[in-house]
C-alpha positions in Angstrom: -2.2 2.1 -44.3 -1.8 2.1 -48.2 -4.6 2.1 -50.6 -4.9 2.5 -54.4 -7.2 4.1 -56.4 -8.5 3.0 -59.9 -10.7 5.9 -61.9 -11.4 4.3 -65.4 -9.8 1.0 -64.9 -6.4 2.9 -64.4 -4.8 2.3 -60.7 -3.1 5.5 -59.5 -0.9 4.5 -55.4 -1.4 7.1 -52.6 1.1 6.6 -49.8 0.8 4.1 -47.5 -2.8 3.4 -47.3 -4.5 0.8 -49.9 -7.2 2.4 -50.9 -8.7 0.7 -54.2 -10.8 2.9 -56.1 -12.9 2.2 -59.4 -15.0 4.5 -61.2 -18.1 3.7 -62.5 -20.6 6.3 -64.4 -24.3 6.3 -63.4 -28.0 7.2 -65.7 -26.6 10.7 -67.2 -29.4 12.1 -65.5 -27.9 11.6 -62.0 -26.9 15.0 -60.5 -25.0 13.1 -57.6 -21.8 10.9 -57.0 -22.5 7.6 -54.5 -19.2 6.0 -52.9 -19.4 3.1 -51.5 -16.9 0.7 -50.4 -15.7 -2.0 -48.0 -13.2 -1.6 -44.7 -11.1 -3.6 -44.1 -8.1 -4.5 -41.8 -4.8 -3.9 -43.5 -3.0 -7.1 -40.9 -5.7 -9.6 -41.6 -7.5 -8.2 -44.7 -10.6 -9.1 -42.5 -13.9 -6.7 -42.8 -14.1 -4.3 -39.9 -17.8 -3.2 -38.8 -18.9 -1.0 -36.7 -16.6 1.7 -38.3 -17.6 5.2 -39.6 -16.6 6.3 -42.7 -16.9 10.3 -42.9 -17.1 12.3 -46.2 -15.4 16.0 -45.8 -15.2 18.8 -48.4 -12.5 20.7 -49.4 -13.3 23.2 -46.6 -12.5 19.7 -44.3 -16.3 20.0 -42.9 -18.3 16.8 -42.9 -20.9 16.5 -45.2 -22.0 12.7 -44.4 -20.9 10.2 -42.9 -21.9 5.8 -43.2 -21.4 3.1 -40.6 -20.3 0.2 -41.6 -22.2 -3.1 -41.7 -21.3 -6.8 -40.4 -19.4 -7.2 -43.5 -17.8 -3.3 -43.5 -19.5 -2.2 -46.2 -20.6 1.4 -46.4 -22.2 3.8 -48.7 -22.0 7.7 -48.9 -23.5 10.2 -51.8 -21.7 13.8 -53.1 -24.0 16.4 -54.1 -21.6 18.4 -55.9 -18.7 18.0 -57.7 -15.7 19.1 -56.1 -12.9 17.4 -53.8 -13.4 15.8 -51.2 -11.6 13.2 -48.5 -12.5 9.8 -47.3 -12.0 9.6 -43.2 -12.3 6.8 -41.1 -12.8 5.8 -37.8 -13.1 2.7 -35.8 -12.3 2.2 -31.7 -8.6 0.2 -32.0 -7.7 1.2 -35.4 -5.7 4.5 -36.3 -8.2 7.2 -37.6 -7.4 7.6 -41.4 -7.4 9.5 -44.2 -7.6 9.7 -48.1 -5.7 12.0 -50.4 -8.3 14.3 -52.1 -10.6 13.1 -54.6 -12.4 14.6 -57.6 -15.6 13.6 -57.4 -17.9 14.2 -60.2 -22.1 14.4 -60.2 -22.9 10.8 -62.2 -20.2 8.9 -61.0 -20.2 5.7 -59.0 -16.9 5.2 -56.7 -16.1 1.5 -55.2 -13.5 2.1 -52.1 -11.3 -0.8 -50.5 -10.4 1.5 -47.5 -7.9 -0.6 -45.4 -7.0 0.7 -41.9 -4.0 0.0 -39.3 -5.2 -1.6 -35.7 -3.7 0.9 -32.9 -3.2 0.2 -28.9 -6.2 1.5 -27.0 -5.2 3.5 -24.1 -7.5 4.1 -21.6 -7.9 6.9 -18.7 -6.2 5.6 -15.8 -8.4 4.5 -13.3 -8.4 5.5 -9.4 -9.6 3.1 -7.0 -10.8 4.4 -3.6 -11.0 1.9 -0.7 -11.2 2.5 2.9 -8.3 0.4 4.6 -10.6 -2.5 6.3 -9.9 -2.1 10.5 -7.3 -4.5 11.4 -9.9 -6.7 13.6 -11.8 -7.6 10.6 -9.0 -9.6 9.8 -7.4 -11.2 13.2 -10.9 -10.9 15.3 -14.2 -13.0 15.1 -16.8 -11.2 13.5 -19.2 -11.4 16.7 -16.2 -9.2 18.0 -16.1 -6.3 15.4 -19.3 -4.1 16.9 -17.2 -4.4 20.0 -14.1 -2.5 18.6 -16.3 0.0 16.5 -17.9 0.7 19.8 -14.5 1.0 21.7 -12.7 3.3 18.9 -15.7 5.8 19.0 -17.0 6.1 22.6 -13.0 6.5 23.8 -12.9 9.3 21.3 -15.7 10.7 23.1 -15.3 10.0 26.2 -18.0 7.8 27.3 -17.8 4.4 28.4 -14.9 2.2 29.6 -13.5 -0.8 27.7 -11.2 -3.8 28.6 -9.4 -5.6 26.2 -7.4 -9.3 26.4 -4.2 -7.3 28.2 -6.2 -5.3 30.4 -8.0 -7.9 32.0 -5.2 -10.7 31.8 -4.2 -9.0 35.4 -7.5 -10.1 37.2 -7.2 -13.7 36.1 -8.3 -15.9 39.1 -10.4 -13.0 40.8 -13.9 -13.4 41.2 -15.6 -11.3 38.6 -17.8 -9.4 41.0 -14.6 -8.1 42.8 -12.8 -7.0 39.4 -15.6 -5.1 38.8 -15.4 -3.7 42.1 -12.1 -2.1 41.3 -13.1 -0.5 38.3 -13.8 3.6 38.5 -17.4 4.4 38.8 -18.2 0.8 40.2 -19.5 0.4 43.9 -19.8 -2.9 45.5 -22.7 -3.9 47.5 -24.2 -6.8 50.1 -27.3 -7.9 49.6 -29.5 -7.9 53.0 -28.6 -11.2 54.3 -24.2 -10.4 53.6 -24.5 -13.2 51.6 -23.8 -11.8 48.5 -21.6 -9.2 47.0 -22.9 -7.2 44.4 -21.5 -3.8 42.1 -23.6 -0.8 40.8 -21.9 2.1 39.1 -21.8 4.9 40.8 -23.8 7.2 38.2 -26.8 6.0 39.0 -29.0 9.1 39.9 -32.7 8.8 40.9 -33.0 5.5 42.8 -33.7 4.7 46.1 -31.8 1.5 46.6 -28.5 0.6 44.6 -29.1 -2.2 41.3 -27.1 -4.4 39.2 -26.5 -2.7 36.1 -28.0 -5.1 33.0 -25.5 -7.3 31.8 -25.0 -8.5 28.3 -23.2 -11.6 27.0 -21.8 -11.8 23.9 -24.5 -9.8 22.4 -26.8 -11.3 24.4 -29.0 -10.0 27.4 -28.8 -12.0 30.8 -31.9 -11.1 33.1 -31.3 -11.4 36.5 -33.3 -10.4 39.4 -32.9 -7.6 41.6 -31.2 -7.3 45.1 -34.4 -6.4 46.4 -35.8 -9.3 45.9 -36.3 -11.4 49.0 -35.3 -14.3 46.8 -32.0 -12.9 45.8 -28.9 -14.8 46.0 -25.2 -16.2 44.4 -27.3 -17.9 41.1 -28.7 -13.7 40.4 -25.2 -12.8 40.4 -23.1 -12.1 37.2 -20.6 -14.6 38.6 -23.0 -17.7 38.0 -22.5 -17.1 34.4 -18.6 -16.5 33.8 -15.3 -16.0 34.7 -12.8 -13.4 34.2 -10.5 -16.1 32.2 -13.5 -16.3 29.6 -13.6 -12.6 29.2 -11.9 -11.2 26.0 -13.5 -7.7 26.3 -15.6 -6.0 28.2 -17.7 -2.6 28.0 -18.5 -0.5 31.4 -21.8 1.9 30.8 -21.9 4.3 33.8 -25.2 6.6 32.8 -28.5 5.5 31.4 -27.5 8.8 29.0 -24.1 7.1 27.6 -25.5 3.7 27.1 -25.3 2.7 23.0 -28.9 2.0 21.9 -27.9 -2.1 20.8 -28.0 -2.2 25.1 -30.8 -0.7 25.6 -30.2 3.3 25.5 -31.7 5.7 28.2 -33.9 2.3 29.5 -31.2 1.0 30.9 -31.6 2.5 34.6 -28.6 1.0 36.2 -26.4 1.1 33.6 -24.6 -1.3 31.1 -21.9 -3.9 31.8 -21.7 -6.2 28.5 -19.0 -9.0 28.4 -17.4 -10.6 24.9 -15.9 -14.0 25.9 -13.4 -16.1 23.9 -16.4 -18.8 23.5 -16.7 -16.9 20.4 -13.3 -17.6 18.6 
């Protein structure tokens, strides 16, 4: 920044900052000194608004200060006589001062304060994400409750789950009998030894063995139960899918274990809910 100042028509150069300065005296009755002025950008010579212009005895306390207008203009009053400094200060301009004035009750000063633009630098900024889980981005989002399920009911223990490679190995078996082989699972005949059934072995309370509620893809299948004279191969689990369609599959031992979204402590017989690859 360089400025000038003029006091009686006579221009006196601080430094580097133009700062023009005319004097110009007031009613001899005025017991106060106004200053008022226009800022302005030293690059462009363009006004600057939105600034503050401080006014700060020799004691460097502020005594007033004047924002500046859409054209920069601003306008401060002295009480006393004494010196003071000018003090600007705008958001992406370096703050700015004047040498010391004498300011004189009676006197009107006209300023031309021109200030330097400065880089802005602002606090660094810390973004915290949670990594999304991987299936999110390789898995069908009918499939993502499915994983959540898995990685927090393994932690605790409860449940069984079967993913793509666990279940490639029973390709071609009937479903019923890969079911069969799974711990806690207990195949059954129905009455006639028609039909071959499972129940999980948890079941605590009944007087007959039942097929646990299945779910497909979310969705509940109701079949009826092997007690029912009527029962046969289309109440069966297997009239529905095969193991081939299967991409993951959740085993619910205990009406206690069973996740609410399946039904909770209702579900009697337990849970067997099936994902297939119909939903890729």
């Amino acid at each position: 920044m360089n400025y000038s100042c003029m006091r009686t028509k006579r221009p006196i150069f601080f430094g580097a900052a133009a700062l023009v300065l005319s004097l110009v005296p007031l009613h001899e009755t005025s017991a106060q000194t106004l200053i008022n002025g226009t800022l302005l950008d030293e690059r462009t010579d363009e006004p600057i608004s939105a600034g503050v212009i401080f006014l700060l005895n020799d004691q460097r306390r502020i005594v007033m200060s004047s924002e500046t207008d859409v054209s920069g203009s601003f306008e401060l009053w002295a009480g006393t006589s004494g010196r003071y400094i000018m003090r600007s200060q705008r958001l992406g301009y370096l703050n700015t001062s004047t040498p010391e004035l004498e300011l004189v009750p009676g006197d009107t000063l006209h300023l031309e304060f021109r200030i330097s633009p400065n880089a802005v630098y602002l606090a660094p900024i810390t973004i915290r994400a949670k990594a999304r889980p991987w299936w999110e981005t390789s898995e069908p989002a009918v499939l993502w409750s499915y994983y959540e399920r898995r990685d927090l009911y393994e932690r605790m223990g409860m449940g069984r789950f079967l993913d793509r490679q666990d279940l490639q190995r029973y390709d071609g078996m009937p479903l019923w009998q890969m079911l069969g082989t799974l711990p806690g699972v207990q195949l059954h005949q129905s009455e006639d030894g028609l039909v071959n059934y499972p129940s999980l072995r948890a079941q605590r309370g009944l007087l007959r063995p039942c097929q646990p509620d299945y779910y497909l893809d979310g969705m509940h299948i109701s079949l009826r139960s092997p007690d029912d004279p009527d029962f046969g191969p289309p109440d069966t689990i297997d009239a529905f899918l095969t193991v081939s369609q299967i991409v993951g599959m959740e085993v619910y031992a205990g009406a206690a274990q069973v996740p609410g979204v399946f039904g909770g402590t209702r579900a009697n017989c337990g849970v067997v809910a099936f994902w297939t690859s119909r939903q890729g």
